[in-house]
C-alpha positions as CSV (number, residue, x, y, z in Angstrom):
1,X,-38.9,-52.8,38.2
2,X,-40.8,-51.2,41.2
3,X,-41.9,-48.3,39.0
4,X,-43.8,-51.0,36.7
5,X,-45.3,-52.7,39.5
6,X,-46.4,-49.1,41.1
7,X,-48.0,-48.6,37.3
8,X,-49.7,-52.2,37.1
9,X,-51.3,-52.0,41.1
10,X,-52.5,-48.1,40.7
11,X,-54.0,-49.7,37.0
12,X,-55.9,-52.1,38.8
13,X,-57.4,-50.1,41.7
14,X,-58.8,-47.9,39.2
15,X,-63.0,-48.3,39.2
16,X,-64.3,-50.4,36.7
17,X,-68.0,-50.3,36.0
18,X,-70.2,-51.5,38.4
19,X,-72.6,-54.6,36.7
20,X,-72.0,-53.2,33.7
21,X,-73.9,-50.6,34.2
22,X,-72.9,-46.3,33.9
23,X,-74.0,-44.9,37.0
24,X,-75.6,-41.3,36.0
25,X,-77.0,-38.6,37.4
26,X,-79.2,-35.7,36.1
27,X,-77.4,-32.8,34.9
28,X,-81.4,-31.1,34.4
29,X,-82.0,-32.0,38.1
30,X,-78.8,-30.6,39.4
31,X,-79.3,-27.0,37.1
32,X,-82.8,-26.5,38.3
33,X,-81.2,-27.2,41.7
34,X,-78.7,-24.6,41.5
35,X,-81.5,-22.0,39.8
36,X,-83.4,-22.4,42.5
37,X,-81.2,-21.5,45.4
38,X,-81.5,-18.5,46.6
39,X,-79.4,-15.9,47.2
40,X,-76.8,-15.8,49.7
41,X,-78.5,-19.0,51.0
42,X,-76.0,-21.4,51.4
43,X,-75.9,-24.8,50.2
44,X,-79.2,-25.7,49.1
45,X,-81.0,-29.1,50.3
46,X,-81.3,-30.5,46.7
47,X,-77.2,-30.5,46.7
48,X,-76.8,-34.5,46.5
49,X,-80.5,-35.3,45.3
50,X,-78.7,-36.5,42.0
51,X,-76.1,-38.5,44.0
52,X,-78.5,-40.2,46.1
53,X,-81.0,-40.9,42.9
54,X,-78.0,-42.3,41.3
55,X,-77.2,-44.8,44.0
56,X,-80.7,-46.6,43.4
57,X,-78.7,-48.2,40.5
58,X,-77.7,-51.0,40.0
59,X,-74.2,-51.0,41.4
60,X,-74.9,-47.3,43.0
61,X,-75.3,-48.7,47.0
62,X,-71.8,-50.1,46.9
63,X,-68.8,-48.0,48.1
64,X,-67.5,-47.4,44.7
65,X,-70.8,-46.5,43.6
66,X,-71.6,-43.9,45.9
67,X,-68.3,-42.4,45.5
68,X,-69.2,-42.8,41.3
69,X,-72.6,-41.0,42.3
70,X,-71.0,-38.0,44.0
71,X,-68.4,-37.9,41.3
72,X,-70.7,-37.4,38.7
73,X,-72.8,-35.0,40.5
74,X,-69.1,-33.0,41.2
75,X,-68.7,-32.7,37.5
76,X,-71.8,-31.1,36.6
77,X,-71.8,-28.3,39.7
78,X,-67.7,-27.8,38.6
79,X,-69.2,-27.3,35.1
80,X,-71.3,-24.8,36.3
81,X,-68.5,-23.2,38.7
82,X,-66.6,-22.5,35.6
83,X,-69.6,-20.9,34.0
84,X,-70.0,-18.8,36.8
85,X,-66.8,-18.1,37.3
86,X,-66.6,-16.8,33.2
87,X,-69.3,-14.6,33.6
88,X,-67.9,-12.9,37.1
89,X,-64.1,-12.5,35.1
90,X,-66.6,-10.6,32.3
91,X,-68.3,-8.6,34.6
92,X,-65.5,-7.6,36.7
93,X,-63.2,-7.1,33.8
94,X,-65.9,-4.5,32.6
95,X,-66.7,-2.8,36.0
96,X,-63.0,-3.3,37.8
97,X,-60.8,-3.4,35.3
98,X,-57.5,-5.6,35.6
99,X,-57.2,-5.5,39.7
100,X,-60.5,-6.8,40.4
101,X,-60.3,-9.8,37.4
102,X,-56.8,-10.6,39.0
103,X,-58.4,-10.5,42.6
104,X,-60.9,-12.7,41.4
105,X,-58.3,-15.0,39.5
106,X,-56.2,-15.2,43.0
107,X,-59.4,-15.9,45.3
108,X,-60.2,-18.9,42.6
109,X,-57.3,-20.4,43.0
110,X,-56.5,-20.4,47.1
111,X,-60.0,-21.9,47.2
112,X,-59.3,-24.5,45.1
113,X,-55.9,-24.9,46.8
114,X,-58.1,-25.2,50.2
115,X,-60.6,-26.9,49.1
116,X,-58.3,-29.3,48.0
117,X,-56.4,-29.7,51.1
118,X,-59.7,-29.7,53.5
119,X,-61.2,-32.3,51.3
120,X,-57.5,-34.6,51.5
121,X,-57.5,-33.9,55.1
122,X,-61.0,-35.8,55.8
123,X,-59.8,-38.6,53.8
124,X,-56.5,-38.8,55.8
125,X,-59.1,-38.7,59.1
126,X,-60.9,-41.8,58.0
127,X,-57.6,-43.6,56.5
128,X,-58.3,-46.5,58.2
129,X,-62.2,-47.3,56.7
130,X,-63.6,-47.7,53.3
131,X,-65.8,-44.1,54.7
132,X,-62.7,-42.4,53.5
133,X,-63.9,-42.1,49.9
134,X,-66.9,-41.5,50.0
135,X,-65.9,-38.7,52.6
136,X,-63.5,-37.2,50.9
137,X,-66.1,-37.6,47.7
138,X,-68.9,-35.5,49.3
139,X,-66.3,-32.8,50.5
140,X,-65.5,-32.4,46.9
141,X,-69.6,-32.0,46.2
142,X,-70.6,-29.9,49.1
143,X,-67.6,-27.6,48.6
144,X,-68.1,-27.2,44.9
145,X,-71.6,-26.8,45.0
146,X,-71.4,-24.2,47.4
147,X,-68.7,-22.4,45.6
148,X,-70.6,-22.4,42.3
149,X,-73.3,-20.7,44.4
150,X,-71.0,-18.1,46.0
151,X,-69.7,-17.3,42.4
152,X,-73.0,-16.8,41.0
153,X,-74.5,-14.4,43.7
154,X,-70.7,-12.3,43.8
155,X,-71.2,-11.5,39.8
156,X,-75.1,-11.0,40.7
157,X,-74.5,-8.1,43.6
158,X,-71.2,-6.1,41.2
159,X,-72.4,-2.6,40.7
């Protein structure tokens, strides 16, 4: 019996849309933000400029919304992390052979695995305030921005 009730509370914490309305971001603004960075740079000041254009919809200036907004613009720089990530497995798998692919494999996934855990641990800091998600949101954002970044500049500099 507790397991169904666990099932029916997690179903209805889940987001529903906000007015109605599909809160969106620009997956053009957030490409020509990552083609423009340069570099080595670091994350790039346009990082969240979807997010935040997002949130001036309807709906988007609530908590949920903002943590929606972020979401959304997570997807698209993750989409891109993958991309980035094929074309450094191609290149390395052409210049390093095997080692290099599987040191590239292996660095992937610890910094997922810490990204994951950093990002968990702001939440668990703000546990006590609705901040939580949205923190724990923009962790996930910053942190996959940047390693899309990182990713694109390591296949860039491979002899």
């Amino acid at each position: 019996m507790m397991r169904r009730l666990g099932i029916i509370f997690a179903v209805g914490l889940a987001p529903l849309p906000v007015s109605g309305q599909t809160l969106t971001v620009s997956e053009v603004q957030i490409r020509a933000c990552a083609d423009s960075a340069a570099p080595w740079e670091g994350l790039p000041q346009c990082v969240t400029d979807a997010a935040n254009d997002c949130q001036t919809l309807p709906g988007g200036s609530t908590t949920i919304g903002i943590v929606d907004c972020l979401s959304a613009e997570t997807a698209v720089w993750d989409a891109i992390l993958n991309e980035e990530y094929a074309k450094a497995r191609t290149l390395f798998d052409d210049v390093g052979g095997g080692d290099l692919t599987i040191s590239l494999r292996d660095a992937q996934r610890a910094w997922i695995a810490f990204r994951d855990a950093d990002c968990a641990m702001r939440y668990q800091r703000w546990i006590g305030g609705t901040i939580r998600s949205v923190v724990s949101a923009s962790c996930q954002l910053t942190m996959t921005a940047s390693r899309a970044l990182a990713l694109r500049d390591l296949a860039r500099n491979t002899p």
